[in-house]
Each structure stands twice: as C-alpha cells, then as structure tokens.
One Martini backbone bead per residue (centre of mass of N, CA, C, O) as a GRO file, in nm:
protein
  177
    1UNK     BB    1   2.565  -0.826   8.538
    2UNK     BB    2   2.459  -0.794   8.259
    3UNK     BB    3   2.652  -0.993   8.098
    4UNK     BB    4   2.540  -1.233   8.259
    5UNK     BB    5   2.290  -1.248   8.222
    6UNK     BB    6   2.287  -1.268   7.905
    7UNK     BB    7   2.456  -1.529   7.872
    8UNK     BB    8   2.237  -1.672   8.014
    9UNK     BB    9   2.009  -1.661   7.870
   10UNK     BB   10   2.140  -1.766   7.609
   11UNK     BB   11   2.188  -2.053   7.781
   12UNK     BB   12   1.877  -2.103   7.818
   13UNK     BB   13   1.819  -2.124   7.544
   14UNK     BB   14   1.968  -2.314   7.423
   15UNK     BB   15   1.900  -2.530   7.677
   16UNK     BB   16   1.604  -2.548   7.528
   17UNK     BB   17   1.667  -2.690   7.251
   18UNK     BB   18   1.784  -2.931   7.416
   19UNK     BB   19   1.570  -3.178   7.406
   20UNK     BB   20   1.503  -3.472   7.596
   21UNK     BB   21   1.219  -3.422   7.602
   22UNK     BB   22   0.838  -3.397   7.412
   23UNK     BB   23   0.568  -3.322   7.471
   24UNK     BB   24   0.259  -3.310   7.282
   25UNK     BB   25   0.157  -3.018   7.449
   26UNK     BB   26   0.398  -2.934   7.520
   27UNK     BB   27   0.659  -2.955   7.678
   28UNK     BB   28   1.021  -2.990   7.842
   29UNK     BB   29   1.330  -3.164   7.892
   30UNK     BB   30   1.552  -2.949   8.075
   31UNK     BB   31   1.821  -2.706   8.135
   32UNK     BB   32   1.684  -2.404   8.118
   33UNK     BB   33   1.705  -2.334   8.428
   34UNK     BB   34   2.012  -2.309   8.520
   35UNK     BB   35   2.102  -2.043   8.481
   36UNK     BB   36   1.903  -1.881   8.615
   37UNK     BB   37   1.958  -1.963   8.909
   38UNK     BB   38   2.262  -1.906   8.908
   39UNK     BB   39   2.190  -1.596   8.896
   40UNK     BB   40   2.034  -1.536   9.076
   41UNK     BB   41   2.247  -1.646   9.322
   42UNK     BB   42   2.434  -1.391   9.241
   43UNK     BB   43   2.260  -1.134   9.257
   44UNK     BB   44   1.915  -1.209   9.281
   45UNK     BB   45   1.563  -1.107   9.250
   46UNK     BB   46   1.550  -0.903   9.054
   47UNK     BB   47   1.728  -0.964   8.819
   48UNK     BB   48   1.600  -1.253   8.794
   49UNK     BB   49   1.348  -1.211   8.732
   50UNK     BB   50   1.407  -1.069   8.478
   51UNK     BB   51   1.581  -1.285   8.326
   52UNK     BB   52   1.312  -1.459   8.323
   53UNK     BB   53   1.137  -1.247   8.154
   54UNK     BB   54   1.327  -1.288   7.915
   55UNK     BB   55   1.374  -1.588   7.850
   56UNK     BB   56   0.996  -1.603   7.856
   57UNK     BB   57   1.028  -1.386   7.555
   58UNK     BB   58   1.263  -1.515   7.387
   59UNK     BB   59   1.106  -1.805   7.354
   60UNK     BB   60   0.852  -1.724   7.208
   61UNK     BB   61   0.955  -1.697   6.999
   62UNK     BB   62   1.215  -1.901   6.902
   63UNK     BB   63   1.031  -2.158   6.987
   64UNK     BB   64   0.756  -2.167   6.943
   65UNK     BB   65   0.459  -2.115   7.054
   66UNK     BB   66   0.264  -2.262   7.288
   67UNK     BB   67  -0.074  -2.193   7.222
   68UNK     BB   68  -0.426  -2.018   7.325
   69UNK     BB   69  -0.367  -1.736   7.337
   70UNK     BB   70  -0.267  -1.487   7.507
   71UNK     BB   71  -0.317  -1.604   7.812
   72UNK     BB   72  -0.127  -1.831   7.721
   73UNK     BB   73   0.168  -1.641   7.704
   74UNK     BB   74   0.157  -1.516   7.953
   75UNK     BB   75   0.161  -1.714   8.142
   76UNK     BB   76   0.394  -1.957   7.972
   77UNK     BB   77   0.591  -1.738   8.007
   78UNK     BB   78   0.573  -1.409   8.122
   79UNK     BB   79   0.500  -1.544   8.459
   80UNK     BB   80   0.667  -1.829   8.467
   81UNK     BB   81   0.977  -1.715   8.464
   82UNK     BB   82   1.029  -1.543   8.694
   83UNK     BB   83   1.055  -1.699   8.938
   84UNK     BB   84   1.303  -1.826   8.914
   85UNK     BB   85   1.434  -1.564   9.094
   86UNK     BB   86   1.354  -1.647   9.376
   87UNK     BB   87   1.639  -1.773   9.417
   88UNK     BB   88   1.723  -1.484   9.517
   89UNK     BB   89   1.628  -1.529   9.834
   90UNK     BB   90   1.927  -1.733   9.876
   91UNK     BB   91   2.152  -1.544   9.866
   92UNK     BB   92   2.417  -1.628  10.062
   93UNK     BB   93   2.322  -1.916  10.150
   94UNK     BB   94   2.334  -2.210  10.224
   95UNK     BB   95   2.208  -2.399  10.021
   96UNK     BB   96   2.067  -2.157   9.788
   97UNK     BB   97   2.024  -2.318   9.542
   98UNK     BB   98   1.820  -2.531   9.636
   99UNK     BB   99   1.600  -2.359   9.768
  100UNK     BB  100   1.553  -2.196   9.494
  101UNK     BB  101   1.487  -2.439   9.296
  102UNK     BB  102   1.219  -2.505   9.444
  103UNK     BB  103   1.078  -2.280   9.443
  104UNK     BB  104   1.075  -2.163   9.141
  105UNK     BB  105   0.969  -2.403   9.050
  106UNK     BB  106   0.682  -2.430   9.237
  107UNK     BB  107   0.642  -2.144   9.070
  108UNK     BB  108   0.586  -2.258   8.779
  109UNK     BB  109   0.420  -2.438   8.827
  110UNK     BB  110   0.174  -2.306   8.874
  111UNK     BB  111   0.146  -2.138   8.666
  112UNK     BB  112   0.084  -2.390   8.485
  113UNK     BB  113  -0.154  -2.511   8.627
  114UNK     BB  114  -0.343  -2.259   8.585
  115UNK     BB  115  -0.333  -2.267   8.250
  116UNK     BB  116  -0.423  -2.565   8.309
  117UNK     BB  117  -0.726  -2.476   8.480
  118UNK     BB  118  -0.847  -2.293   8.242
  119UNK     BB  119  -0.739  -2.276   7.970
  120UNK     BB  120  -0.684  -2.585   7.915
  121UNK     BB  121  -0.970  -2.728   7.963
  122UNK     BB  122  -1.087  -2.775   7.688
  123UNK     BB  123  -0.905  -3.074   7.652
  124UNK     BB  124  -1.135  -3.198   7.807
  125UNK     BB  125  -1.080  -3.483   7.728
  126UNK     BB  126  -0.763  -3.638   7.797
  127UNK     BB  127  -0.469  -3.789   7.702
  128UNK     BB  128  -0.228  -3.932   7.939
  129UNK     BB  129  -0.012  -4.212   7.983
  130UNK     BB  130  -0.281  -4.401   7.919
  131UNK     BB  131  -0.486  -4.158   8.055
  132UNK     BB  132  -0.794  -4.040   8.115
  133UNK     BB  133  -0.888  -3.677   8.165
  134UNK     BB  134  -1.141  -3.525   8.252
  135UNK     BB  135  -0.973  -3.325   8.495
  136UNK     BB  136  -0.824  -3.039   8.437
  137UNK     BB  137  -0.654  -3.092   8.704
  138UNK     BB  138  -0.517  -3.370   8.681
  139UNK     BB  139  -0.422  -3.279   8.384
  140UNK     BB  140  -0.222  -3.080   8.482
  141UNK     BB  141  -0.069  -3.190   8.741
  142UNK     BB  142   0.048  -3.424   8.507
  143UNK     BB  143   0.158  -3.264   8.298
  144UNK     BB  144   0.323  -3.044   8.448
  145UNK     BB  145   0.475  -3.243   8.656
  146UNK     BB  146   0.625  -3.443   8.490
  147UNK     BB  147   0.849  -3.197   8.405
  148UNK     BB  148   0.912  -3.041   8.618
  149UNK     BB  149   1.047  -3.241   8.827
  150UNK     BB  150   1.259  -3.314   8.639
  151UNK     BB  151   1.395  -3.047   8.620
  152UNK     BB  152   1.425  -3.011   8.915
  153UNK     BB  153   1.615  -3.252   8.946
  154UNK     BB  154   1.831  -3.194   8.765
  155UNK     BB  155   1.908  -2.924   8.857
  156UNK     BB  156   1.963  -3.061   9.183
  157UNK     BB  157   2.207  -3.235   9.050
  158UNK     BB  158   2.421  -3.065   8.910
  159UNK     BB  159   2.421  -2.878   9.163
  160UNK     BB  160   2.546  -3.117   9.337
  161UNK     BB  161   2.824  -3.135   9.166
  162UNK     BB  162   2.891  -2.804   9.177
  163UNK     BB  163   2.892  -2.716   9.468
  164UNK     BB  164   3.208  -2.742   9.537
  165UNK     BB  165   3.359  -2.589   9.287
  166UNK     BB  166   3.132  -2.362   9.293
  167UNK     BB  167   3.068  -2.222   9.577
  168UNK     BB  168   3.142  -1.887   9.536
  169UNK     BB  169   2.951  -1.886   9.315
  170UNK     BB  170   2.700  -1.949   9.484
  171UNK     BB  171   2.767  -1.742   9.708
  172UNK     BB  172   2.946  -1.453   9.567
  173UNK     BB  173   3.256  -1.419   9.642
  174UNK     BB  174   3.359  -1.329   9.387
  175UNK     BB  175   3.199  -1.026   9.451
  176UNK     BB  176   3.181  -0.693   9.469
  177UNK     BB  177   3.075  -0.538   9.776
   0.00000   0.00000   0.00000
C-alpha cells in the first residue's frame, strides 16, 4: 500500500506538470486528480486523504506556490487536496470511482471556493473570461468552477474508458483481504 501511495503521489506530480491549460491567477487543467482518486478507491479514506495531503504539500514546493499569504498555502495546497480521499468512502461499491471523482472534486471546489471568497476577495474587481468581477462570490464561483469541472469531467471520462479493463483494480479484487 505505502509503494503504491507512492508511485501515485509521484505521478500526480508529474502529470500536475503536463498542463492542459493554465489560467491567469494561478489554477490549471490537469489529470493530477487522477491517480489520487484511483489510489484512495483501492485503498479507502484514510490512506486517499493521507495520499491527498502529500500530494498537496509536495505540490506546494516543486510547483511553486501561487499564494497570498500562509492562509492560502494552507486552503489551496494543504486543505484543498485531502478530500480527494474521500473517494475512498466508495471503495468497493460498484462504480465508486464515479461515486468518488465527483465527491472529491466538489469538496476540493469547496475548499477552493472558500479561498477565493475570503483570501483573494482582495482581487475584486477582477477580469476572467472578458467579464469584469465585482463579488468575491462570483469571482471565484467562475475561477474556482472553470477550472474544478473540467478536471473532474476528464477524471470522470478516462475512467470511464478504463472502468472495464481495469474493473478489478478499481474494485480492489487484486488486493489481499
């Protein structure tokens, strides 16, 4: 379990790299969420949450922080990445990968949203999207949201082509109980 925690962390590192696209202030589109998720549904919550925390302290560092403040290294690295564990509370149930990806994400969006309407509510009125910004809400609803969704719709699209090929793992039949 500890090798494979790894190997995962390790490789949502790397494709936190590839990025797909990279918005203005910070935030991009990515399959780093993917081995997370896939780790935390053959493990559980507690190993995933663990994964998630390291994840998005090693993140933190090798990424280089896109930050105002200790307060939001904490919400948008150290808070934000846990709950992807939460994929693990459908460990074992059919299609709790889906069940998973999208728990996860919106408990990441949360914790995103929350930074952005507290923390960064400084930036209003901001620009995104050719549309001018005035409510911290909306600013990050639209920032947060843009961003949130579109990983979790890739997330929830690869692993829909790999759920049949890759069933066992994603149920845990491969592990010793």
């Amino acid at each position: 379990m500890l090798c494979e925690g790894a190997v995962m962390v390790a490789l949502a590192l790397v494709l936190n790299q590839l990025k797909i696209f990279r918005l203005p202030n910070g935030g991009s589109i990515t399959l780093e969420m993917l081995p997370i998720f896939f780790y935390a549904i053959r493990w559980g919550f507690g190993p995933g949450v663990l994964a998630g925390f390291a994840f998005g302290l090693l993140q933190m560092f090798i990424d280089g922080a896109v930050a105002w403040g200790w307060q939001s290294l904490l919400l948008d690295y150290l808070i934000a990445f846990p709950p992807l564990g939460l994929a693990g509370l459908f460990r074992g149930k059919k299609w709790g990968i889906f069940a998973g990806t999208v728990v996860g994400s919106f408990v990441r969006f949360i914790v995103h949203f929350i930074s952005g309407i507290t923390i960064y509510a400084i930036a209003a009125p901001t620009e995104l999207f050719e549309m001018t910004f005035t409510s911290p809400w909306m600013y990050s609803l639209a920032y947060n949201g843009s961003y949130m969704l579109i990983d979790m719709a890739l997330c929830l699209a690869i692993f829909g082509l790999l759920y049949r090929p890759m069933k066992k793992y994603f149920m845990g039949y491969d592990l010793l109980r």
